[in-house]
N, C-alpha and C positions, 0 to 999 in steps of 0.2 A: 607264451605266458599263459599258466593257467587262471581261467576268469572265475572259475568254479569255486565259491566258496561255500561254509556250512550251510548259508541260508538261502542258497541258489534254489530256484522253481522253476515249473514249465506251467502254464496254464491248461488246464486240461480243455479247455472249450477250444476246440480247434480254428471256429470262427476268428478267434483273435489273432490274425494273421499279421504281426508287428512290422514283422523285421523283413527289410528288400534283400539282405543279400543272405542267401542260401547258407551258405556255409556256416553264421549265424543261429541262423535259425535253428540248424540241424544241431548246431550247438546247444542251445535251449532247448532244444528237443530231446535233449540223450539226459540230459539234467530228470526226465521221467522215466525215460525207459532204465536209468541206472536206478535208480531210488523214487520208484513214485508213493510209496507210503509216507516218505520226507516232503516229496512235492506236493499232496493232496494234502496235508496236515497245514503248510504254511497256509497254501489257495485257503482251505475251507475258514481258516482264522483272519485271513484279510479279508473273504466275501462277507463273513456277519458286521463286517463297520459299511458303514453307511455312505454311498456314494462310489463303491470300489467300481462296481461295472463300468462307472459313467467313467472313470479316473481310466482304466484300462482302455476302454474304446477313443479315448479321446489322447492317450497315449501317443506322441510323434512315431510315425512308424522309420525316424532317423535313426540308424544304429544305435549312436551313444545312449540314446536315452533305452533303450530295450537293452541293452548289456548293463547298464546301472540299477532300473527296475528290475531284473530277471536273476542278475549275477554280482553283482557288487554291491545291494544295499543288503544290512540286517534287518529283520525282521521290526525291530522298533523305531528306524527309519521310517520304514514302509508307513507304519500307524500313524505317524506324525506327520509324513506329508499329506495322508488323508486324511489326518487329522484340519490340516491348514486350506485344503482342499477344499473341506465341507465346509468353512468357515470364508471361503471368497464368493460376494455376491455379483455371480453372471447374467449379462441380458441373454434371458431364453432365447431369444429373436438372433441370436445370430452364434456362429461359429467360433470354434475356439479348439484350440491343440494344447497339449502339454508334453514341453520342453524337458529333459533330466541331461546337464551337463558336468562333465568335471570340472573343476577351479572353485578355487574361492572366491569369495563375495571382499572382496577390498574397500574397506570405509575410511573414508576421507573426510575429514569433518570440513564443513562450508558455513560462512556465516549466513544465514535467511536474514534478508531484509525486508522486518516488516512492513507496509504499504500505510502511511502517515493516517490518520483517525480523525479527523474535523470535529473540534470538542464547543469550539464556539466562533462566536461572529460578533462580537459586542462594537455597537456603533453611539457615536454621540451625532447630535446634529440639532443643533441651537442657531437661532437667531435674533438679534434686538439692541435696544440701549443698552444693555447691564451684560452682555457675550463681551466687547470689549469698551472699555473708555476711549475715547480721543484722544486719538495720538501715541496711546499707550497700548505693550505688549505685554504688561502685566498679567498674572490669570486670576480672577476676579471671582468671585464668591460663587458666582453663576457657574462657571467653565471646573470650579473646583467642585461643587454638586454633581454633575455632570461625568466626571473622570471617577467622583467617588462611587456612582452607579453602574462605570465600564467595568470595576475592578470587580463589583461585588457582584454581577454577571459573569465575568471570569469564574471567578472563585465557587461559583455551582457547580458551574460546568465540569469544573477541574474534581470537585467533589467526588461527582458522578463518577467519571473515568477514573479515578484512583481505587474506586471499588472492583472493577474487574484486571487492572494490573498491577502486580508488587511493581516492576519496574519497568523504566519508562525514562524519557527527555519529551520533555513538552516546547514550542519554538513557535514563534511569528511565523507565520506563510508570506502577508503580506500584510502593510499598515501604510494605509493610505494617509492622509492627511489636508483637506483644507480650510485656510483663513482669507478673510476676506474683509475690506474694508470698503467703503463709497468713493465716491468719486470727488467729494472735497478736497481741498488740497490740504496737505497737512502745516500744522502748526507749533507752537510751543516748542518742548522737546523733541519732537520729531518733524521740525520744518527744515530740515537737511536730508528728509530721508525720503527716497521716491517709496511710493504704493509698495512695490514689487518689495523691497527692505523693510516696509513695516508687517505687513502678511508674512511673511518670511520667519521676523522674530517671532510672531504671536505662534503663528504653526510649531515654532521648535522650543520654544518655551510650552506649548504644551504637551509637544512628543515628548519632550527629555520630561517631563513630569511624570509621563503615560509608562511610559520603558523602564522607569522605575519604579514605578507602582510594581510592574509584573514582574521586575526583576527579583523583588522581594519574594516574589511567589515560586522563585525557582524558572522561571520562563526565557528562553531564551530569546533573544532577538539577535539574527542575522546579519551582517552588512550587508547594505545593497535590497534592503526589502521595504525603507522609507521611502514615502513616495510623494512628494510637496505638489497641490493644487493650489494656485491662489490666484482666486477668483474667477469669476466667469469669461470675465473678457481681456485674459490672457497677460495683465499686466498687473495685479496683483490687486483688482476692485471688481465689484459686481454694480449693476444698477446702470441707470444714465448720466449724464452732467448735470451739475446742478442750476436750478432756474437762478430766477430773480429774486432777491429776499422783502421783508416782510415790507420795506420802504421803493420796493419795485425796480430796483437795483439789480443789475446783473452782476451774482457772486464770479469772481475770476476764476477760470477755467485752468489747472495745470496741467501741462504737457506730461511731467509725470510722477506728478504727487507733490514735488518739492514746491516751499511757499515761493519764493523768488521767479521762478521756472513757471508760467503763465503766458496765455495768447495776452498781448495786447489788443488786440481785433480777433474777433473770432467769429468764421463763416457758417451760415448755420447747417449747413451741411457739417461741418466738424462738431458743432454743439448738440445736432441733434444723430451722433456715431452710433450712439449706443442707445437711442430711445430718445421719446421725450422728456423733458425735464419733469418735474412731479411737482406738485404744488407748492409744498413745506420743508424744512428741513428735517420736521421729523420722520417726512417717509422715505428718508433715507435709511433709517436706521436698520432694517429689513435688511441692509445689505452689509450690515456688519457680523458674520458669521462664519458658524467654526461646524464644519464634519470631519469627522474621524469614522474611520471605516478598517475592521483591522480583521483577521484571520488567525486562528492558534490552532498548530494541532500538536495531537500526541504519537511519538513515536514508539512503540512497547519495545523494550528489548524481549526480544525470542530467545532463545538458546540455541546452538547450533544445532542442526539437525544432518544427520550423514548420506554422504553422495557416493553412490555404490559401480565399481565396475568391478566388472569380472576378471580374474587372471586363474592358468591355472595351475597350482599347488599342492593337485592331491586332496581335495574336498569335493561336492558335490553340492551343486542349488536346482530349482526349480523356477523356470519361469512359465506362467499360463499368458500363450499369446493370443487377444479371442480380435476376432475379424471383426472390424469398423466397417467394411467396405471390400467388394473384392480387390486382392490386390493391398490392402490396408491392414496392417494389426495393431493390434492394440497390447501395450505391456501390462499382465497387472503382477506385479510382483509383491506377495502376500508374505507376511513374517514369519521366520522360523526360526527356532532356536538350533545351533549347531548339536550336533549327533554324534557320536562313531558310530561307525560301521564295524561289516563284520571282518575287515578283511586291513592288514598293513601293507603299503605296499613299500616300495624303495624311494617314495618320493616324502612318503610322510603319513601320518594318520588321515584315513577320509573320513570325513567329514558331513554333513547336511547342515546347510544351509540356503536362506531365503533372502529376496531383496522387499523391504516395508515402501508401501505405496503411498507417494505423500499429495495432496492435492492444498493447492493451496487457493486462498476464496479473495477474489480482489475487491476493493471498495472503491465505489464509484464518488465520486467528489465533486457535487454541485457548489460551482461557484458562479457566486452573488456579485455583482461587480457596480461600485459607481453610479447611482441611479440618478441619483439628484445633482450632480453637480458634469457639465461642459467637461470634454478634455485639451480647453483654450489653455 
């Protein structure tokens, strides 16, 4: 098969000793002694672009790529991959070769998944008389104050990031949640309900409030990312039992919240479980409190971006492989736009082509976790 086309050369600099096997060589070498006015004419028009010696010396002395360089590219190929050449930036510091094979560049589109964005962290955390009433799981003027300042902490946030992406799904990571009540025993309408059932309601009375606040905003929330705390000491109350009242009476102790449901005797090793009693009943109220602690981030949608192997077809790409390490390369595959060449063969038009180098920058994600509350 003759390799020889219109815009075939030989290098006049003898120094550039490419090609290992002979017969090659001598091949490219007759490409001058037939025509060296054709050959000195292409040389002298590639040495005035910038970067050519380096692109030549650092040339694979692997066959393919010296029969592709010497005898199968046109001459506007050539410009172009030094043209792409002079535009890759290499570490001075270390080694590198350039590859010239046949095949095409085969693009596969994939989807990139971008790496989620932490847009905010809005937290309530209240406690006192007026966080909840007695007995009641209502949400109360306080706890609605409170959520109306989670939402519009959101809503900055969401601001912010809406300005560097058209599109996007925003989502809970995680949303914590706890409520907490004393260690009184309950009464009224909730004297049927142990501790652990009234923390319970008050907590999910003000998630389902919370979840649709943001739902309004477009936000997703998860299953499986609610996370109920209630109370410190693991039964749905914070604080100690409570003392004696104001007539020096010892208030009745429940087993577990419920009115009926009380020690009739009780050891003070059991009275004194969780602390000492406190003076008053009002400094209990300290222990009727609500945190919420919750996580959103953004997820940008990307566009696909394409996953390149090689096959070959009758085209031509370049890759620059430059040493990491002996022993180590490194791909960088620079962009090219496809070319003909000068030459048809029986497979197909060739071609020039390049693989685009993509780096992708990960975000590192500090998370904040549960500071103020047990994980009783």
């Amino acid at each position: 098969m003759n390799l020889v086309g219109d815009d075939a050369y030989s290098p006049s600099d003898e120094s550039f000793r490419l090609v290992g096997n002979k017969k090659l060589e001598q091949r490219i070498t007759n490409v001058r002694k037939n025509n060296p006015e054709q050959s000195d004419e292409i040389e002298n028009e590639l040495k005035g672009i910038q970067g050519y010696n380096e692109f030549i010396s650092h040339l694979s002395g692997e066959m393919e790529s010296s029969i592709i360089w010497f005898l199968k590219l046109n001459q506007d190929s050539r410009k172009e991959f030094l043209r792409q050449f002079n535009e890759i930036e290499l570490d001075s510091k270390k080694e590198y070769k350039i590859i010239l094979s046949k095949g095409k560049v085969k693009t596969d589109k994939i989807e990139y998944v971008a790496p989620p964005i932490p847009i905010s962290n809005p937290e309530i955390n209240i406690s006192g008389t007026d966080v909840f009433v007695d007995n009641k799981s209502n949400i109360t003027s306080t706890i609605q104050s409170s959520i109306d300042k989670f939402i519009e902490d959101v809503k900055l946030s969401l601001s912010i990031m809406k300005s560097y992406y058209s599109e996007y799904k925003v989502q809970v990571k995680s949303f914590t949640i706890g409520a907490s009540s004393s260690r009184f025993r309950n009464t009224g309408e909730a004297q049927d309900l142990t501790w652990a059932e009234l923390s319970s309601r008050r907590a999910k009375n003000v998630s389902k409030e919370i979840i649709g606040r943001l739902g309004e905003l477009g936000i997703i929330v998860p299953k499986g990312v609610i996370e109920l705390k209630l109370g410190e000491n693991g039964d749905g109350t914070s604080g100690p039992n409570p003392g004696k009242n104001d007539e020096g009476k010892q208030y009745a102790i429940s087993k577990d919240g419920t009115y009926d449901n009380f020690y009739t005797k009780i050891k003070s090793e059991e009275l004194n479980r969780f602390g000492a009693p406190l003076p008053s009943k009002s400094d209990y109220n300290q222990f009727k409190w609500l945190i919420v602690d919750c996580e959103i981030e953004m997820i940008p949608k990307v566009q696909p971006y394409p996953s390149f192997d090689e096959n070959k077809v009758g085209e031509y790409n370049m890759v620059i492989k430059q040493y990491e390490e002996p022993g180590t390369l490194k791909r960088f595959k620079p962009n090219i736009p496809k070319l003909k060449s000068g030459k048809v063969d029986k497979k197909g038009k060739n071609k020039l082509t390049i693989c685009p180098d993509f780096e992708s920058k990960g975000i590192k994600i500090k998370d904040e976790w549960w500071k103020n509350l047990g994980n009783n």
